[in-house]
C-alpha positions as CSV (number, residue, x, y, z in Angstrom):
1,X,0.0,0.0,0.0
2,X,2.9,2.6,1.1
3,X,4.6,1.1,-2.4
4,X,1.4,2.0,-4.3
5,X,0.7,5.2,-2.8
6,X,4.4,6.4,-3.2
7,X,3.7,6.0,-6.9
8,X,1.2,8.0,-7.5
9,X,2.2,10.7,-5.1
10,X,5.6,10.3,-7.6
11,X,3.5,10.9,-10.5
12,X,1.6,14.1,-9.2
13,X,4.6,15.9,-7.8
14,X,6.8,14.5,-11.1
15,X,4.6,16.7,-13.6
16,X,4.3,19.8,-11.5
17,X,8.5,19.8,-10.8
18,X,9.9,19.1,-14.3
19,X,13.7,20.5,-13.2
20,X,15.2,21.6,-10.2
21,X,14.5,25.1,-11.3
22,X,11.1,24.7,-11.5
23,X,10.8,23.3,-7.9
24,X,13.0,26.6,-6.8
25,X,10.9,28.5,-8.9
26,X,7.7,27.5,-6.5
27,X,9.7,28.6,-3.4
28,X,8.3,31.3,-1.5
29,X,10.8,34.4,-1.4
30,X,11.9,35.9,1.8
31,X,9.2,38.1,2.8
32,X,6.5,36.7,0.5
33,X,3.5,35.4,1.9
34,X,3.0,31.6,2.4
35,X,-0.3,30.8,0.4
36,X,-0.1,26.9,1.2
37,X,-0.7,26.6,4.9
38,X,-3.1,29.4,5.3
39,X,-5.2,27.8,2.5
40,X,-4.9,24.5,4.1
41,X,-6.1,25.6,7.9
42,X,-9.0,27.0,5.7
43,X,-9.8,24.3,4.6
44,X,-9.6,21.4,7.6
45,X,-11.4,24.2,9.2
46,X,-14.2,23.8,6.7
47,X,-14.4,20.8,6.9
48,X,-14.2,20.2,10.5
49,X,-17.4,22.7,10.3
50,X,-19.1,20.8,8.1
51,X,-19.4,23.2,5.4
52,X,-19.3,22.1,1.7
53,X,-20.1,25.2,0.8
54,X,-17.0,26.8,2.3
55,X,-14.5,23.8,1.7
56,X,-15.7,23.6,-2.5
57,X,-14.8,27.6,-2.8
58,X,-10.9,26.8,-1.7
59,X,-11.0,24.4,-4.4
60,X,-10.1,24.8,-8.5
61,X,-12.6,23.8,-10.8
62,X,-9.9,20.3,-11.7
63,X,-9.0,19.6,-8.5
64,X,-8.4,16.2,-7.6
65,X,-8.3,14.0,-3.9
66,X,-6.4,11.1,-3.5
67,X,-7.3,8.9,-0.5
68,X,-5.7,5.5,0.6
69,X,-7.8,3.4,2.6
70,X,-7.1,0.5,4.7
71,X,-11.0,-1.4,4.0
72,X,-11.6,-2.7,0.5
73,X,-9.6,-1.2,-1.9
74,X,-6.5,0.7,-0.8
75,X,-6.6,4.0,-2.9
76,X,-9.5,6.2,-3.8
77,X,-10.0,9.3,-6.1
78,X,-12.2,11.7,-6.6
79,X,-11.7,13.8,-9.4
80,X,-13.5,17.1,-9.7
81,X,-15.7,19.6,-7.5
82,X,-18.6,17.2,-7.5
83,X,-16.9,14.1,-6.6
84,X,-15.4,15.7,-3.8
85,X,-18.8,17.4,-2.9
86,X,-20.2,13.9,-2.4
87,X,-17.3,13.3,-0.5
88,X,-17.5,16.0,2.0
89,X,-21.6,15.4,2.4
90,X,-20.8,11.9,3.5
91,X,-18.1,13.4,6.0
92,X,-20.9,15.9,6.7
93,X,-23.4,12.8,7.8
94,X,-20.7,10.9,9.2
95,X,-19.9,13.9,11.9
96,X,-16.4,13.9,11.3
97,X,-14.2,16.4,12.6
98,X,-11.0,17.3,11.7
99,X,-7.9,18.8,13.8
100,X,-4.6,19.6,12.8
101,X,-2.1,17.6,14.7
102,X,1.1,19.2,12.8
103,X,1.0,22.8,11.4
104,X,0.6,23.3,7.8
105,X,4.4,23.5,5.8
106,X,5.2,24.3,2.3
107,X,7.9,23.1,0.6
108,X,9.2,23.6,-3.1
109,X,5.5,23.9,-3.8
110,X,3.9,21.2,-1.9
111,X,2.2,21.9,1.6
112,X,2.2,18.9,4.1
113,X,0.3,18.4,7.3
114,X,-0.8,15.9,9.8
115,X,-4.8,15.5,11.1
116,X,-6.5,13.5,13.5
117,X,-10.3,12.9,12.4
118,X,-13.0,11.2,14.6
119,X,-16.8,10.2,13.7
120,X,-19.3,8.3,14.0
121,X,-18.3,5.5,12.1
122,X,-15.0,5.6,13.3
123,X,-16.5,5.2,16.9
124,X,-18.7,2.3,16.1
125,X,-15.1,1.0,15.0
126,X,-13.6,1.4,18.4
127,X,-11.3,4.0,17.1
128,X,-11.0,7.5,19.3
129,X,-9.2,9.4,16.4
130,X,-7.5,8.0,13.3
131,X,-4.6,10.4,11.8
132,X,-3.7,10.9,8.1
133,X,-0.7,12.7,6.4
134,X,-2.2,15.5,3.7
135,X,0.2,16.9,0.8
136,X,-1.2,19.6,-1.4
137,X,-0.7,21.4,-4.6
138,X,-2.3,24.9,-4.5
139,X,-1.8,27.8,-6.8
140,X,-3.8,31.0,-6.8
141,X,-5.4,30.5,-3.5
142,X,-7.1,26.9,-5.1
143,X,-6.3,23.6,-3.9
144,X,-5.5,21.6,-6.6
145,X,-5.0,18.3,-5.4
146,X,-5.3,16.5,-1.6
147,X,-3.1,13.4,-0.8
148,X,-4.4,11.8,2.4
149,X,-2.3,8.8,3.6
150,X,-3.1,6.9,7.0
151,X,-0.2,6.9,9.5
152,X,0.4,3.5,10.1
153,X,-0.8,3.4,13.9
154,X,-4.2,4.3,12.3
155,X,-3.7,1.7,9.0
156,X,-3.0,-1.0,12.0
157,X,-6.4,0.1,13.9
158,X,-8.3,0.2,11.0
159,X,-7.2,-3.3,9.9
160,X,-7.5,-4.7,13.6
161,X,-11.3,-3.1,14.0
162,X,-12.7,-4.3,10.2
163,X,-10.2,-7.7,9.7
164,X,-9.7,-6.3,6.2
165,X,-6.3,-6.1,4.4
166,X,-5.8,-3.7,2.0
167,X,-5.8,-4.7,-2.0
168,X,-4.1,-2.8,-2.9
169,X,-6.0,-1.5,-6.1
170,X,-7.6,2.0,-7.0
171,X,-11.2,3.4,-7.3
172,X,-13.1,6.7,-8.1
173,X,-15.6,8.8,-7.4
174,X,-19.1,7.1,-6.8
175,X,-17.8,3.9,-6.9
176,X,-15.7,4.3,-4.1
177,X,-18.5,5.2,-2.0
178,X,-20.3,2.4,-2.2
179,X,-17.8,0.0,-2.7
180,X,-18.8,-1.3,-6.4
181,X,-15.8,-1.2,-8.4
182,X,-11.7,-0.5,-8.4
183,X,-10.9,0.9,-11.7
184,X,-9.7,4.5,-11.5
185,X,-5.5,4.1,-12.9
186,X,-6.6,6.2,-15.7
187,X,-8.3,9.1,-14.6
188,X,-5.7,9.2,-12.0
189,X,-3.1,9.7,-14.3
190,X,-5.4,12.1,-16.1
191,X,-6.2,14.3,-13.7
192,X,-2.6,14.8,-12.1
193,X,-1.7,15.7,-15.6
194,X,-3.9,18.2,-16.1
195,X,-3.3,19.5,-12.4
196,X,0.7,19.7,-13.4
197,X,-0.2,21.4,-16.6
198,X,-2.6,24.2,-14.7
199,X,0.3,24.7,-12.0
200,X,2.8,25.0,-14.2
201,X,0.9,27.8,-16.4
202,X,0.0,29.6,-13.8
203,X,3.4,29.8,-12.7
204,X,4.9,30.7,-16.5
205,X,1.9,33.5,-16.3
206,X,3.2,35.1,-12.8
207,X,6.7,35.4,-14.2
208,X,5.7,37.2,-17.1
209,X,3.8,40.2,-15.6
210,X,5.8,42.7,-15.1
211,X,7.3,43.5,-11.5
């Protein structure tokens, strides 16, 4: 699962930093403000809340979020607003709230962070809080993708509460809701394309406007 989920982080951050200039390129300046982790405590905030409404505005229009799970299949994506909309409205009925365990950071581009989540479910499970590592990509004040990884204290309790094993394989969207099918490699790749290709226009765009 870490193997799996390595990959695909690999193959977001690989489009996004073509050259070590590039990545430096991304790197605040000294005295420039940090857009990552204020963005990011805006939006666990929002969702701790429980409002969509406020969580889908920090978003861009082809954002995607990456989440590997420990029941069922091991990796889902939602690509879009409205996949992660569903998404949220299930958090939304589940009760979960969010905390951030480590403050938001942002390096060469990427922000990273560490929550703790609890809900309903996760109490019928036996499980006081379960904590997940986030990575983002944001330009422009949008969040354009969200990588959510278990630690593995909470991958361990998750496996120990439901006796599943992870697989392993990918799913999207609806589907992994409910838990009716695995297939999601290509819109995967897809959509961190596409991501990679916003960032990095966005970026060529700020470097051409005069100072």
């Amino acid at each position: 699962m870490k193997l799996l989920s390595s990959l695909i982080i690999a193959l977001i951050l690989g489009v996004t930093m073509l050259s070590p200039g590039e990545a430096l390129a991304q790197t605040p300046e000294v005295g420039q403000a940090v857009e990552g982790p204020v963005v990011i405590e805006a939006w666990v905030d929002a969702v701790d809340a429980q409002d969509v409404a406020a969580a889908l505005s920090l978003l861009a229009e082809e954002s995607f979020l990456i989440l590997s799970t420990v029941e069922g299949d091991s990796i889902d994506t939602y690509a879009g607003k409205a996949e992660i909309e569903e998404l949220l409205q299930v958090y939304a009925m589940d009760n979960m709230r969010v905390r951030l365990e480590r403050t938001p950071q942002e390096e060469n581009g990427t922000t990273f962070w560490t929550e703790s989540r609890t809900s309903d479910r996760l109490g019928m499970l036996g499980i006081p809080a379960a904590e997940y590592v986030g990575e983002a990509l944001i330009s422009g004040g949008k969040i354009m993708s969200l990588i959510y990884t278990p630690t593995p204290e909470t991958e361990a309790a998750i496996a120990r509460a439901t006796g599943v094993e992870p697989t392993g394989m990918p799913r999207s969207g609806v589907d992994a809701l409910n838990g009716d099918s695995w297939a999601a490699w290509i819109g995967i790749g897809l959509w961190s394309v596409l991501a990679g290709i916003c960032l990095l226009v966005f970026n060529r765009r700020e470097e051409r406007q005069p100072a």
